[in-house]
Structure formats: structure tokens, C-alpha cells
N, CA, C and O atoms as CSV, one atom per row, in Angstrom:
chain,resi,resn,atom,element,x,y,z
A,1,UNK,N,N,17.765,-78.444,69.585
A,1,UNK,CA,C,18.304,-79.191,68.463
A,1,UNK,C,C,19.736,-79.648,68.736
A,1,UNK,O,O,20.183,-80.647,68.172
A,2,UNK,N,N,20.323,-79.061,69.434
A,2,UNK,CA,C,21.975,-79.174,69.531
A,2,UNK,C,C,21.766,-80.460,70.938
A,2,UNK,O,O,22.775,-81.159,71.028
A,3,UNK,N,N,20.892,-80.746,71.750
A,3,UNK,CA,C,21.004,-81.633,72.476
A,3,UNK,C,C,20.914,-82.705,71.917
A,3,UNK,O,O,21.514,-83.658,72.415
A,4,UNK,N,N,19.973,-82.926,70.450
A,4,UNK,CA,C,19.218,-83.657,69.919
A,4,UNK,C,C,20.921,-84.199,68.974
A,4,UNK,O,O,21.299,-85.356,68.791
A,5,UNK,N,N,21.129,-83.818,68.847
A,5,UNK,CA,C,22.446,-84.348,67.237
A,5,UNK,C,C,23.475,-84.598,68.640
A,5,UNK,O,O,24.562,-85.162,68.517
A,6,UNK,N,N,22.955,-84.084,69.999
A,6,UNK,CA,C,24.806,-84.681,70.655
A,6,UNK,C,C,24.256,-86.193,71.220
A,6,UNK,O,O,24.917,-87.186,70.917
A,7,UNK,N,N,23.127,-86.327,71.983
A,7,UNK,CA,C,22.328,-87.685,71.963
A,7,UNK,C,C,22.668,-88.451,70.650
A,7,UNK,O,O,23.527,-89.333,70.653
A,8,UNK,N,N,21.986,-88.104,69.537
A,8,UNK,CA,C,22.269,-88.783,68.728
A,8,UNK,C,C,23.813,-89.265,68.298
A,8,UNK,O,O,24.100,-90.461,68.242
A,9,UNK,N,N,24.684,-88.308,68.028
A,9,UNK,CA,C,26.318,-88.540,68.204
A,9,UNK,C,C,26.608,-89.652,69.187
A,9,UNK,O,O,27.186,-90.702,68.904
A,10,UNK,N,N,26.061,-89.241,70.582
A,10,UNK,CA,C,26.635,-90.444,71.616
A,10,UNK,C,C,26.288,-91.817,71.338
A,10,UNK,O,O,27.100,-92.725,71.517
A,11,UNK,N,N,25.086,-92.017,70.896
A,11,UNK,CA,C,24.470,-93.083,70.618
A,11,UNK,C,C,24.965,-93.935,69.694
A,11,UNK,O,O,25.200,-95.137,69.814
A,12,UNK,N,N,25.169,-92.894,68.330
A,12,UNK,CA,C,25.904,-93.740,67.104
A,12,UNK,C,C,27.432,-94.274,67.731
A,12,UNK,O,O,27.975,-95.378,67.688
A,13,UNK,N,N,27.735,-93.329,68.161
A,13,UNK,CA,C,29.492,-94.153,68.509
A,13,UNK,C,C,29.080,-95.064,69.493
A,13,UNK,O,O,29.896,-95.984,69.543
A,14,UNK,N,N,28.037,-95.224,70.412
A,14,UNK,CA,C,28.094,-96.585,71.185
A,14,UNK,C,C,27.619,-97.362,70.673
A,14,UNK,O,O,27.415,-98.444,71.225
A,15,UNK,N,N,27.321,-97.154,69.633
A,15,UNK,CA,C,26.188,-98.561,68.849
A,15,UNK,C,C,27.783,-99.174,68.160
A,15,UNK,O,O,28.186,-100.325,68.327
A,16,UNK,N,N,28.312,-98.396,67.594
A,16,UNK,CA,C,29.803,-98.673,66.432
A,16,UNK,C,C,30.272,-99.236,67.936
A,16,UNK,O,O,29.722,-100.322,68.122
A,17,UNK,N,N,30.924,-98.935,68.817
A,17,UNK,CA,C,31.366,-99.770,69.614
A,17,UNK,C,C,30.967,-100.652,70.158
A,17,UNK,O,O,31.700,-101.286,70.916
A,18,UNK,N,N,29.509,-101.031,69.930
A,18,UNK,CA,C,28.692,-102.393,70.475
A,18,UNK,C,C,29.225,-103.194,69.572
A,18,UNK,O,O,29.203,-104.289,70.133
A,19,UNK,N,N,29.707,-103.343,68.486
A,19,UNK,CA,C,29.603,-104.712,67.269
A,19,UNK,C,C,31.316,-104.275,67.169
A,19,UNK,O,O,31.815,-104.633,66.102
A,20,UNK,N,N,32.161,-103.644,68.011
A,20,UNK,CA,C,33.362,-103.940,68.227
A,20,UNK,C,C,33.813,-104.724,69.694
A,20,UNK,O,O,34.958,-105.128,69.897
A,21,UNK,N,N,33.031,-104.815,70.369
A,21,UNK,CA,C,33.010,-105.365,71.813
A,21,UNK,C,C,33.104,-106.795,71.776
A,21,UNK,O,O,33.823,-107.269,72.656
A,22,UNK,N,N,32.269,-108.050,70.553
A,22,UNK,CA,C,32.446,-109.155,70.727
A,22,UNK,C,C,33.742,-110.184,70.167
A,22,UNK,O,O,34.131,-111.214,70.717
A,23,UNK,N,N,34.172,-109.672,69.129
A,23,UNK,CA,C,35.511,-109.722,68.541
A,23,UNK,C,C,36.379,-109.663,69.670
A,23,UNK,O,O,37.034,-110.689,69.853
A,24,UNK,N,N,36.648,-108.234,70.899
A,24,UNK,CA,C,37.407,-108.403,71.733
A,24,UNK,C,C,36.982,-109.509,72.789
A,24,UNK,O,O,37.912,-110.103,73.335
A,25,UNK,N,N,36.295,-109.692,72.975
A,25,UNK,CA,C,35.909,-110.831,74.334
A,25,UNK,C,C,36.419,-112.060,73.952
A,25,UNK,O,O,36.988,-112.854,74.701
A,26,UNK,N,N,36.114,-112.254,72.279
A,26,UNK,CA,C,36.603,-113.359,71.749
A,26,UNK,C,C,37.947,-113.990,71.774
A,26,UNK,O,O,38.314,-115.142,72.005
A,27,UNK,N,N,38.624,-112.802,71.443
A,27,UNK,CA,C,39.911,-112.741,71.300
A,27,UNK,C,C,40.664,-113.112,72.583
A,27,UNK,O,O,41.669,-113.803,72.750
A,28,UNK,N,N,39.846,-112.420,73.472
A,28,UNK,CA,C,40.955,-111.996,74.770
A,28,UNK,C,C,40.577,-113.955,75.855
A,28,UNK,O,O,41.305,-114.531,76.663
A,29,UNK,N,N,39.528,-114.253,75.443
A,29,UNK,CA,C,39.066,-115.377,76.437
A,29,UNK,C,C,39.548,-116.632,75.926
A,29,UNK,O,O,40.023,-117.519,76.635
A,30,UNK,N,N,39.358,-116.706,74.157
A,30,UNK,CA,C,39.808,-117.833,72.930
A,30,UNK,C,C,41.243,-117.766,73.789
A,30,UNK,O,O,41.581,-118.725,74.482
A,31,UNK,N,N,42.069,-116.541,73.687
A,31,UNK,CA,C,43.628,-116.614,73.695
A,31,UNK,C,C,43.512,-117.237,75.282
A,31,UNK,O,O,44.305,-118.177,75.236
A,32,UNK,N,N,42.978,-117.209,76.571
A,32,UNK,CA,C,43.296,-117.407,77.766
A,32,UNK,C,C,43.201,-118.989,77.599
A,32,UNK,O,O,44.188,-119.681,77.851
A,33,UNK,N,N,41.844,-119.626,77.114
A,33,UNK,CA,C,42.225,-120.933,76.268
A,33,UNK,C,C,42.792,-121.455,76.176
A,33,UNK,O,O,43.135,-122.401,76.884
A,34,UNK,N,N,43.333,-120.904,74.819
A,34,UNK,CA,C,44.766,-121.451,73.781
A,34,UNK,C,C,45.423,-122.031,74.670
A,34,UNK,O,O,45.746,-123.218,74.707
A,35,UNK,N,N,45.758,-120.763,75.816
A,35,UNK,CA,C,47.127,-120.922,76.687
A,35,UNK,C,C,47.058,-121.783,77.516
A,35,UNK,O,O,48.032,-122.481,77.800
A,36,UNK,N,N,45.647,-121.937,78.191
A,36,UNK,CA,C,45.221,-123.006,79.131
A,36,UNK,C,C,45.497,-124.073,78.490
A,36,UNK,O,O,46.270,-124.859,79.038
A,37,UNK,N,N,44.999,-124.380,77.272
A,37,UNK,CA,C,45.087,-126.105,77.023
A,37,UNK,C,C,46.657,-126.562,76.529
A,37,UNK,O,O,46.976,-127.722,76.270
A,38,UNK,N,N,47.368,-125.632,76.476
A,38,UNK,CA,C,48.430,-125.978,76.096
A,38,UNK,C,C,49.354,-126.375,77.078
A,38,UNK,O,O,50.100,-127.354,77.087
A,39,UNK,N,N,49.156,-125.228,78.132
A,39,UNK,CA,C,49.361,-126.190,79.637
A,39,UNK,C,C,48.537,-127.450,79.678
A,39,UNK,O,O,48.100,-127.241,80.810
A,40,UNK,N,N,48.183,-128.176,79.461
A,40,UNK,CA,C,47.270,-129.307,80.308
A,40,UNK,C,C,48.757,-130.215,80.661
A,40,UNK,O,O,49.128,-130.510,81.797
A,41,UNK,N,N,49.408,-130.527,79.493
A,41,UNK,CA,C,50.287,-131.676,79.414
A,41,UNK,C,C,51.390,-131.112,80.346
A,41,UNK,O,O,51.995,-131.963,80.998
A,42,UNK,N,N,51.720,-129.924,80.502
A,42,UNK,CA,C,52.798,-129.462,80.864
A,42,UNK,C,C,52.765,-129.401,82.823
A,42,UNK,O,O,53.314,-129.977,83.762
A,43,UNK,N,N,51.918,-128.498,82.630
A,43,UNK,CA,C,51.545,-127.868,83.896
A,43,UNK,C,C,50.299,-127.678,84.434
A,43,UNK,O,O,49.896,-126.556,84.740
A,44,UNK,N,N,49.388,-129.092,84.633
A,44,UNK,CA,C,47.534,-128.348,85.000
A,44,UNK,C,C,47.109,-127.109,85.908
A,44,UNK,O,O,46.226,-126.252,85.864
A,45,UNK,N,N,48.475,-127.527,86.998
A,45,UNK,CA,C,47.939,-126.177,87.904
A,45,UNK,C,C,47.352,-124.653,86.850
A,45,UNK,O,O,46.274,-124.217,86.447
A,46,UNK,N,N,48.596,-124.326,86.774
A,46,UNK,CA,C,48.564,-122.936,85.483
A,46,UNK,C,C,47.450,-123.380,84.607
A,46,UNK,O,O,46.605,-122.491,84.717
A,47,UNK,N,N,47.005,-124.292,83.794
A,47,UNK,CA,C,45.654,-124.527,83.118
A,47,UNK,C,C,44.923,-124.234,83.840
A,47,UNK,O,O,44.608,-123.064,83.624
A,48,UNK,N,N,44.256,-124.763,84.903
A,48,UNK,CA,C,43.803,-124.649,86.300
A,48,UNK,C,C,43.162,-123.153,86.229
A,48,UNK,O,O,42.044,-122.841,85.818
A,49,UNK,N,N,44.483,-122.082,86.894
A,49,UNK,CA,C,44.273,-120.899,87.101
A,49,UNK,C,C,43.855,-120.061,85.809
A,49,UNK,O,O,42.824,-119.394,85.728
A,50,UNK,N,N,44.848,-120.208,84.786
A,50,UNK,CA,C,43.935,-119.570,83.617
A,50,UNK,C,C,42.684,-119.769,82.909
A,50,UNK,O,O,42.231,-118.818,82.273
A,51,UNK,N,N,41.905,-121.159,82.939
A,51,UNK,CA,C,41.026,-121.657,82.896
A,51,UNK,C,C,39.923,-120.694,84.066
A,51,UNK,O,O,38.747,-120.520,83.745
A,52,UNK,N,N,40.391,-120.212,85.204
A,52,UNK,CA,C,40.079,-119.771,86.542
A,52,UNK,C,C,39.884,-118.662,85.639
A,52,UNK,O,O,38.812,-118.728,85.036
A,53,UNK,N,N,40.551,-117.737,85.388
A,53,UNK,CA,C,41.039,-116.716,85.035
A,53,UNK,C,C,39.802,-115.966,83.767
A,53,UNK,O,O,39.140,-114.933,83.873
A,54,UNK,N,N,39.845,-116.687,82.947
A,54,UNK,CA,C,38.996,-117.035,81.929
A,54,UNK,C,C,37.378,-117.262,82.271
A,54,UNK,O,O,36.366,-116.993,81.625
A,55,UNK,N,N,37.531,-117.707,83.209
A,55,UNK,CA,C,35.874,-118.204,83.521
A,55,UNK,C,C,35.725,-116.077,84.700
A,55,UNK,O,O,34.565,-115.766,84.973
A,56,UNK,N,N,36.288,-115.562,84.932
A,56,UNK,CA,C,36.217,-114.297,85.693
A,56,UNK,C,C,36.167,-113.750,84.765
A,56,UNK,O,O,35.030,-113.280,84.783
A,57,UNK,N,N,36.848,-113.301,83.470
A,57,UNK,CA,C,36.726,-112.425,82.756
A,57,UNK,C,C,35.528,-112.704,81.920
A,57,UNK,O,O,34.724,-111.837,81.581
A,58,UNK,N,N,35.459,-113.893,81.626
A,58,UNK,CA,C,33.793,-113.876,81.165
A,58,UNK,C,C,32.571,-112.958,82.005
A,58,UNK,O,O,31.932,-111.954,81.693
A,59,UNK,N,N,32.591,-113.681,83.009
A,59,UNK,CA,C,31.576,-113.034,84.429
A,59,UNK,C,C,31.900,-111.536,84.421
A,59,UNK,O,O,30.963,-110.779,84.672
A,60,UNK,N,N,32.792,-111.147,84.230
A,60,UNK,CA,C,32.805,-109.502,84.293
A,60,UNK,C,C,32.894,-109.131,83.296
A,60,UNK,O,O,33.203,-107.944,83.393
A,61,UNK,N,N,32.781,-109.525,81.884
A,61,UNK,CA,C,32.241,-109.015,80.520
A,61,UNK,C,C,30.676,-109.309,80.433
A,61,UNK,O,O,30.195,-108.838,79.402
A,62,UNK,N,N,29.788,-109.947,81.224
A,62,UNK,CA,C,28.985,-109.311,81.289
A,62,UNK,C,C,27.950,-108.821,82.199
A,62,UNK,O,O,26.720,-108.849,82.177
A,63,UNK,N,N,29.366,-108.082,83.502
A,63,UNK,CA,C,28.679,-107.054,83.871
A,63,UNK,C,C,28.621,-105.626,83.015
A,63,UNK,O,O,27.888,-104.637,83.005
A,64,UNK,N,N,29.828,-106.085,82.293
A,64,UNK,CA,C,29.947,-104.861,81.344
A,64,UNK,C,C,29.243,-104.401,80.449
A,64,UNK,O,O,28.946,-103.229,80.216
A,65,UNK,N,N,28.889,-105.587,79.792
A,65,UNK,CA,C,28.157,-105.434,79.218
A,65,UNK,C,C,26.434,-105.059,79.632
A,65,UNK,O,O,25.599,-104.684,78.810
A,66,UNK,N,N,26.280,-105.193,80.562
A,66,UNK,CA,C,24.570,-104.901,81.503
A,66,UNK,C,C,24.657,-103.202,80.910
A,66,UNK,O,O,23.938,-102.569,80.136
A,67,UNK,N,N,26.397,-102.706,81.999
A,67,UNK,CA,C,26.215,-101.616,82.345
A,67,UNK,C,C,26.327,-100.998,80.887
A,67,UNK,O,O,25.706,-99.936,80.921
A,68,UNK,N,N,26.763,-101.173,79.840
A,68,UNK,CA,C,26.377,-100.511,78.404
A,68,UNK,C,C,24.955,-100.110,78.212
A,68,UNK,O,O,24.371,-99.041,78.034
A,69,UNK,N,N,24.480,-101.851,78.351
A,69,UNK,CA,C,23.227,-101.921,77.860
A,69,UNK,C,C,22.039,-100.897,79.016
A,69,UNK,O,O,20.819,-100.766,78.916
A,70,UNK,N,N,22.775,-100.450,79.809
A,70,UNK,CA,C,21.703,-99.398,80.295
A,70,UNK,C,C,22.072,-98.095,80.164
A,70,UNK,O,O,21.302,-97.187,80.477
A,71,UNK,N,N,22.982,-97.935,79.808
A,71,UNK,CA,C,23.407,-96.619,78.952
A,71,UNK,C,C,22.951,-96.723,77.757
A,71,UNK,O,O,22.705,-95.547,77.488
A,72,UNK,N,N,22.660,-97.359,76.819
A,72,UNK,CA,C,22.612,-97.572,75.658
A,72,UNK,C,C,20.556,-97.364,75.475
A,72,UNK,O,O,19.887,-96.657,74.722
A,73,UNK,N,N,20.314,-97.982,76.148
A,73,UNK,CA,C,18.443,-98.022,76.750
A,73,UNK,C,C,18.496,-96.663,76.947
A,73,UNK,O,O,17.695,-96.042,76.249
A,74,UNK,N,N,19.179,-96.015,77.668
A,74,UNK,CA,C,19.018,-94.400,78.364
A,74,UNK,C,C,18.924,-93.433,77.070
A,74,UNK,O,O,18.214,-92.433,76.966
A,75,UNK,N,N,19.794,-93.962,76.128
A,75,UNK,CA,C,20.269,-92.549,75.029
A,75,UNK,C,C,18.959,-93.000,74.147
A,75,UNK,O,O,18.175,-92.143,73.741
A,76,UNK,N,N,18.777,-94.340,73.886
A,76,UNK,CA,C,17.400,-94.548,73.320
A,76,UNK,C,C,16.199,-93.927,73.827
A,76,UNK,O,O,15.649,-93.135,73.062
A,77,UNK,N,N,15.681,-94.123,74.958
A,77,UNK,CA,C,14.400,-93.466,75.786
A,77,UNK,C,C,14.476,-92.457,74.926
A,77,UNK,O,O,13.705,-92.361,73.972
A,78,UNK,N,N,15.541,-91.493,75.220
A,78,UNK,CA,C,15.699,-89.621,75.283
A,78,UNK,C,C,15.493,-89.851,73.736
A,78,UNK,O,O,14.355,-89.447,73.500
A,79,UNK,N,N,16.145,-90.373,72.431
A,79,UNK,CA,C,16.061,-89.514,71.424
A,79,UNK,C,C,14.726,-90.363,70.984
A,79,UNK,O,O,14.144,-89.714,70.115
A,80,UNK,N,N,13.902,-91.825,71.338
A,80,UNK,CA,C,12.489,-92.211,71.111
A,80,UNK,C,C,11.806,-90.769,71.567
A,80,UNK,O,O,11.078,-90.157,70.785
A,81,UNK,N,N,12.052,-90.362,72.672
A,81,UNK,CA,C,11.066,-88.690,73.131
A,81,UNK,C,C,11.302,-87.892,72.538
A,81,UNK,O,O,10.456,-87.013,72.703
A,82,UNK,N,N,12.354,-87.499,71.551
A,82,UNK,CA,C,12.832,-86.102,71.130
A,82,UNK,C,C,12.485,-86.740,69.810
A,82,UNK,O,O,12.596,-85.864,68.953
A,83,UNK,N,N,12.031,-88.135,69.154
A,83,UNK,CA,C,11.866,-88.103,67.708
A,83,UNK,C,C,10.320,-88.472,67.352
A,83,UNK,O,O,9.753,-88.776,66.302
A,84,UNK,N,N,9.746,-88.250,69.175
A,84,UNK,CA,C,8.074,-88.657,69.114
A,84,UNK,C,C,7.585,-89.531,67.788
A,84,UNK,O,O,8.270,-90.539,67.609
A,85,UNK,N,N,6.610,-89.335,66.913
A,85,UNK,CA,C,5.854,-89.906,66.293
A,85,UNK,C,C,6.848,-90.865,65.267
A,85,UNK,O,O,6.562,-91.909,64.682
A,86,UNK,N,N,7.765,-90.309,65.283
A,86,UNK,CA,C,8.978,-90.643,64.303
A,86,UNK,C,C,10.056,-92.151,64.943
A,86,UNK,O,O,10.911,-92.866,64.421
A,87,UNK,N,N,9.661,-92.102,65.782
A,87,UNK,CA,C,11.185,-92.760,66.814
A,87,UNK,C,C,10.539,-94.420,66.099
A,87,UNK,O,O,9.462,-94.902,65.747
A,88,UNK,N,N,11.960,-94.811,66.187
A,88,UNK,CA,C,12.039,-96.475,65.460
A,88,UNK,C,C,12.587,-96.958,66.166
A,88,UNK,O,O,13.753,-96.618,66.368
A,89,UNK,N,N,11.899,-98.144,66.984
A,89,UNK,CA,C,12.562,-98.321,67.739
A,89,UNK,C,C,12.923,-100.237,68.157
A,89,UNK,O,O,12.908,-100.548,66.966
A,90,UNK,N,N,13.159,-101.382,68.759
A,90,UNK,CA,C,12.570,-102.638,68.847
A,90,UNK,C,C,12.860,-102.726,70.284
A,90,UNK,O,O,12.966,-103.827,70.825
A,91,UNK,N,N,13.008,-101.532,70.986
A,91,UNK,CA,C,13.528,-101.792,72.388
A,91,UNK,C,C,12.257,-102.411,72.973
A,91,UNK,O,O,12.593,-103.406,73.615
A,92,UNK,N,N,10.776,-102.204,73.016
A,92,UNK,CA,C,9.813,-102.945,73.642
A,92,UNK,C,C,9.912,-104.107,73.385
A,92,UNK,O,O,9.278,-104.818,74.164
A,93,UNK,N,N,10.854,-105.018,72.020
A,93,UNK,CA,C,10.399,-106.104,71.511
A,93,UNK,C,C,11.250,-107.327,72.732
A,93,UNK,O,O,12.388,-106.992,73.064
A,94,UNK,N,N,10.861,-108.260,73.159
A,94,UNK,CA,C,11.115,-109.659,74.066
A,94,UNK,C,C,12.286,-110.572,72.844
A,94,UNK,O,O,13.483,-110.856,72.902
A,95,UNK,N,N,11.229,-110.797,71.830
A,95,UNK,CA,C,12.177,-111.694,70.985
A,95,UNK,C,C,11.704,-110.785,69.447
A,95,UNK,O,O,10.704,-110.164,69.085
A,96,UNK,N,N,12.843,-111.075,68.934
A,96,UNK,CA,C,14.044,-111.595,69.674
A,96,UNK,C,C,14.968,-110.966,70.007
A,96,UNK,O,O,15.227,-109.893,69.461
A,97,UNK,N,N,15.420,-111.278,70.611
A,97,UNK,CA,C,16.493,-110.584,72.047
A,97,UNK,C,C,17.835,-109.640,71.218
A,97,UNK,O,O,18.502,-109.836,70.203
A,98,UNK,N,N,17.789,-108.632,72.188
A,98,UNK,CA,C,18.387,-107.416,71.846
A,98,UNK,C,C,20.329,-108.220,71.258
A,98,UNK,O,O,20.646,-109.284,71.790
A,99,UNK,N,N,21.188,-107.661,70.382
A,99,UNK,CA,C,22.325,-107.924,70.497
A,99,UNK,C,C,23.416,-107.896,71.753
A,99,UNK,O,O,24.520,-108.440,71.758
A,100,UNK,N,N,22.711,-106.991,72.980
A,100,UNK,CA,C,23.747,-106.985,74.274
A,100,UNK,C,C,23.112,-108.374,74.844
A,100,UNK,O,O,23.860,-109.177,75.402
A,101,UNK,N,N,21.857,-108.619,74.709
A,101,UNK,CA,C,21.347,-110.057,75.647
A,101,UNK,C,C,22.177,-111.418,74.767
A,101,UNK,O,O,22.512,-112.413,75.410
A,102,UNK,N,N,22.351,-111.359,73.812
A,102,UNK,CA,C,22.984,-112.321,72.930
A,102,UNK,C,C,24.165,-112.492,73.159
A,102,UNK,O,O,24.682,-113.608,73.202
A,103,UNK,N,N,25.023,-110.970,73.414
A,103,UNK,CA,C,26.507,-111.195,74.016
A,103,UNK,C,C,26.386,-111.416,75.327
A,103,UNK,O,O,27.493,-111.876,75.610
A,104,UNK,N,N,25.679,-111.382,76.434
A,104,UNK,CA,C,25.894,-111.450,77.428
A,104,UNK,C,C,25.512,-113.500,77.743
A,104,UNK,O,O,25.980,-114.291,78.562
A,105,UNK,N,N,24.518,-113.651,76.671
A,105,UNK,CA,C,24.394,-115.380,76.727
A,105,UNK,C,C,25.753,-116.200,76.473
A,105,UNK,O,O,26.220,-117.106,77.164
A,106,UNK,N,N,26.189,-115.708,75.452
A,106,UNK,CA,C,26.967,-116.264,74.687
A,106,UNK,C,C,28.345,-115.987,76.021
A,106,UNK,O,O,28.836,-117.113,76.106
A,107,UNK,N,N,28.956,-115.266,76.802
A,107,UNK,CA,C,29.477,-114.749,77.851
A,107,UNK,C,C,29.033,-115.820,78.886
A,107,UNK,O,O,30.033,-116.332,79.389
A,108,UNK,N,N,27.813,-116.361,79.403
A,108,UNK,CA,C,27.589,-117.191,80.245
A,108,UNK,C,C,27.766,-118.195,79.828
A,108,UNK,O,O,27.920,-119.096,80.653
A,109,UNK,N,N,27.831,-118.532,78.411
A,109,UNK,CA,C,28.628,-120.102,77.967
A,109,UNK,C,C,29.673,-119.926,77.888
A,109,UNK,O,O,30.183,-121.031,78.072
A,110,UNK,N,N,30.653,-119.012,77.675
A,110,UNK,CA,C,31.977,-119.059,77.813
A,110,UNK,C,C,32.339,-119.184,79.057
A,110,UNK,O,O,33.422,-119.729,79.271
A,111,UNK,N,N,31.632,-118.771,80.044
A,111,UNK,CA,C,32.261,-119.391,81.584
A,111,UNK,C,C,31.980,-120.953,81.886
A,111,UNK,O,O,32.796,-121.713,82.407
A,112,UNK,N,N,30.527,-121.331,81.415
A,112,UNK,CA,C,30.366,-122.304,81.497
A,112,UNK,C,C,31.353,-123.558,80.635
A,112,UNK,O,O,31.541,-124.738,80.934
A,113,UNK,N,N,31.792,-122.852,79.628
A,113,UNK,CA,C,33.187,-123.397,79.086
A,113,UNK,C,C,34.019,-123.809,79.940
A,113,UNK,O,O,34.376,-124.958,80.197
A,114,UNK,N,N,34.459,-122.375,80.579
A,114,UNK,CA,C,36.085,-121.831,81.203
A,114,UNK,C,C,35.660,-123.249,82.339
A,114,UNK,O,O,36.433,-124.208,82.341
A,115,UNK,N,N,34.496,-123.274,83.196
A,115,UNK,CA,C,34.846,-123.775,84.233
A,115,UNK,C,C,34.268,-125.675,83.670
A,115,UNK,O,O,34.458,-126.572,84.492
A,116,UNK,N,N,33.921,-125.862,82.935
A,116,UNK,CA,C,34.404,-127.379,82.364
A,116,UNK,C,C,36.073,-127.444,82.265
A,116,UNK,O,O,36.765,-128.236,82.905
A,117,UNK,N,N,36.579,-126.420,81.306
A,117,UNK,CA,C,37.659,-126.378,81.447
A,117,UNK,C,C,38.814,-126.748,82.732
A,117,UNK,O,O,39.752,-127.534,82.600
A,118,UNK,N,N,38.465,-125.927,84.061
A,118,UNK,CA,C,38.948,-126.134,85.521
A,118,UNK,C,C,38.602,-127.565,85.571
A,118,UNK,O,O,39.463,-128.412,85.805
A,119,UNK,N,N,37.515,-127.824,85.383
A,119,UNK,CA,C,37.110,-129.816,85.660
A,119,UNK,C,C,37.771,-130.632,85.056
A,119,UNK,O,O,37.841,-131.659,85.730
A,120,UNK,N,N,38.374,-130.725,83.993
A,120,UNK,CA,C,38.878,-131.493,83.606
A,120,UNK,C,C,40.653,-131.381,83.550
A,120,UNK,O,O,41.435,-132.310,83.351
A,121,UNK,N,N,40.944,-130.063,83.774
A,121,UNK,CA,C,42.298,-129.991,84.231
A,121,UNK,C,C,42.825,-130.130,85.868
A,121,UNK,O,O,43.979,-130.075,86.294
A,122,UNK,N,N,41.401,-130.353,86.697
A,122,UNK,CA,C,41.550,-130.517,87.469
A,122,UNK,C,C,41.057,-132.256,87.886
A,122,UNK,O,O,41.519,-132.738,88.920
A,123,UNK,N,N,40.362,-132.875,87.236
A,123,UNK,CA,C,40.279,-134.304,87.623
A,123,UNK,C,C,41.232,-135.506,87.495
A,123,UNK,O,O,41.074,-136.603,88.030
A,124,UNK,N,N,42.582,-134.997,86.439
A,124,UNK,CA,C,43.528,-136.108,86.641
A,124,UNK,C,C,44.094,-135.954,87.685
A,124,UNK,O,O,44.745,-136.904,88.120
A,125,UNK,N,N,44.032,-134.579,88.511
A,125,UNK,CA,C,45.053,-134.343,89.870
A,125,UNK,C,C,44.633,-134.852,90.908
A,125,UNK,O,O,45.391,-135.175,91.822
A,126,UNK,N,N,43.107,-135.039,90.953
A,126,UNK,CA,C,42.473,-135.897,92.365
A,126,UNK,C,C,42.072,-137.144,91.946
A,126,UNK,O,O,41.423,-137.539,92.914
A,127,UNK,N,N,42.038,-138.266,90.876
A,127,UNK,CA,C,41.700,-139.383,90.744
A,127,UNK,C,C,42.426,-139.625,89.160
A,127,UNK,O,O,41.927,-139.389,88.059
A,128,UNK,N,N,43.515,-140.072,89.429
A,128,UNK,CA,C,44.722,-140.893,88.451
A,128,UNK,C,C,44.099,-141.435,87.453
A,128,UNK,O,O,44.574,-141.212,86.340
A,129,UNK,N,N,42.811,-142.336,87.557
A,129,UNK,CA,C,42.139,-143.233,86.629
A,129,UNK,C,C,41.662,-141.757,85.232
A,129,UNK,O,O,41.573,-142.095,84.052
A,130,UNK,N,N,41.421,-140.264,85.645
A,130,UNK,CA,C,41.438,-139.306,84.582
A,130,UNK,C,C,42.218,-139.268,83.155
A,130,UNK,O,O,41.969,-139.184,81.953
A,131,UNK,N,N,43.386,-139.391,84.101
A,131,UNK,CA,C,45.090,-139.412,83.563
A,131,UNK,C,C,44.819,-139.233,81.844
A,131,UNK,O,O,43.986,-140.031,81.416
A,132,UNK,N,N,45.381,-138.346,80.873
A,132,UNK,CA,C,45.317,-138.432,79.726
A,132,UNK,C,C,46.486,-138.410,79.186
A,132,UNK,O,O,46.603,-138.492,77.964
């Protein structure tokens, strides 16, 4: 029983920290942004690199997010077995797609952002006719 409530313990605080995780990505990639486009006029290089910058921290929020989501699958398995007939679960379900697959999509459009972003702070520097 005491394995059973510390599984369960681990689980609840990673679930509470799953629906605190997208707020920060938001925050931290929106702000690399901000800063990027505010360089455009000033300085593209620096847009450039933080735009750069931005499109990496996406890509490694969601490796981070993978590696949750298989910790998170793990503490599920164990207490689906320890709550047998009882266990509630939608982890077999495809669609619709778990909340880590949703942050991790939404993560591959933010790079796909970041690096439009690099393209267009980078096309007035190799062909003038860009120029804004």
C-alpha cells in the first residue's frame, strides 16, 4: 500500500507540473521573439541568432518533453496494475492525442515559426530587393 500512495504522489505532482510546463515554453520562446523582432530594424544579425536561438529551444522542449512523457506512461502502467479492474485510464486511446503530443506539436510549430523567422531576417541581407 505505501508503494501504491508514493506512485500515486509522484504521478499527481507530475501531472500538476504537466499543465505548468506550457505557460513556461510560452513565455520563454514568445519573449526570445519579442526580442528578435525588435532587432529586425536595428540589428538582423542578433534577430538572426535569437530567432536561431529560439528555433533550439523549441527542439529541445520537446525532447523534454518525450522524456516526461515516458516517465509519466511508466507511473501510469504501475498504478493501471496496482488499481487492476479499477484503473482509468485513455493511455491506449490514438485520438485524441495525449496533452504531451499536443505540446510537443505545438513545439514543432514554434520552430517552424523561429526558423521562418531566421528567413526573413535573413533575406534582406542576401538580396536588397527584401529590404523593409
Amino acid at each position: 500500500m505505501k508503494f501504491y500512495k508514493e506512485q500515486y504522489t509522484h504521478f499527481r505532482a507530475m501531472n500538476d507540473i504537466l499543465y505548468k510546463i506550457p505557460p513556461l515554453f510560452s513565455v520563454a520562446i514568445g519573449g526570445l521573439w519579442y526580442f528578435a523582432a525588435t532587432q529586425l530594424k536595428s540589428d538582423r544579425i542578433i534577430a538572426v541568432g535569437i530567432f536561431l536561438f529560439a528555433a533550439v529551444v523549441s527542439v529541445c522542449s520537446v525532447f523534454i518533453m518525450k522524456r516526461f512523457s515516458l516517465a509519466f506512461s511508466r507511473y501510469l502502467t504501475n498504478l493501471n496494475a496496482l488499481d487492476g479492474a479499477y484503473a482509468v485510464s485513455l493511455k491506449d486511446q490514438t485520438f485524441p492525442p495525449s496533452t504531451v503530443k499536443i505540446i510537443q506539436f505545438l513545439l514543432w510549430v514554434a520552430t517552424a515559426i523561429s526558423v521562418g523567422g531566421v528567413t526573413y531576417a535573413v533575406m534582406p541581407l542576401f538580396c536588397p530587393a527584401f529590404a523593409t
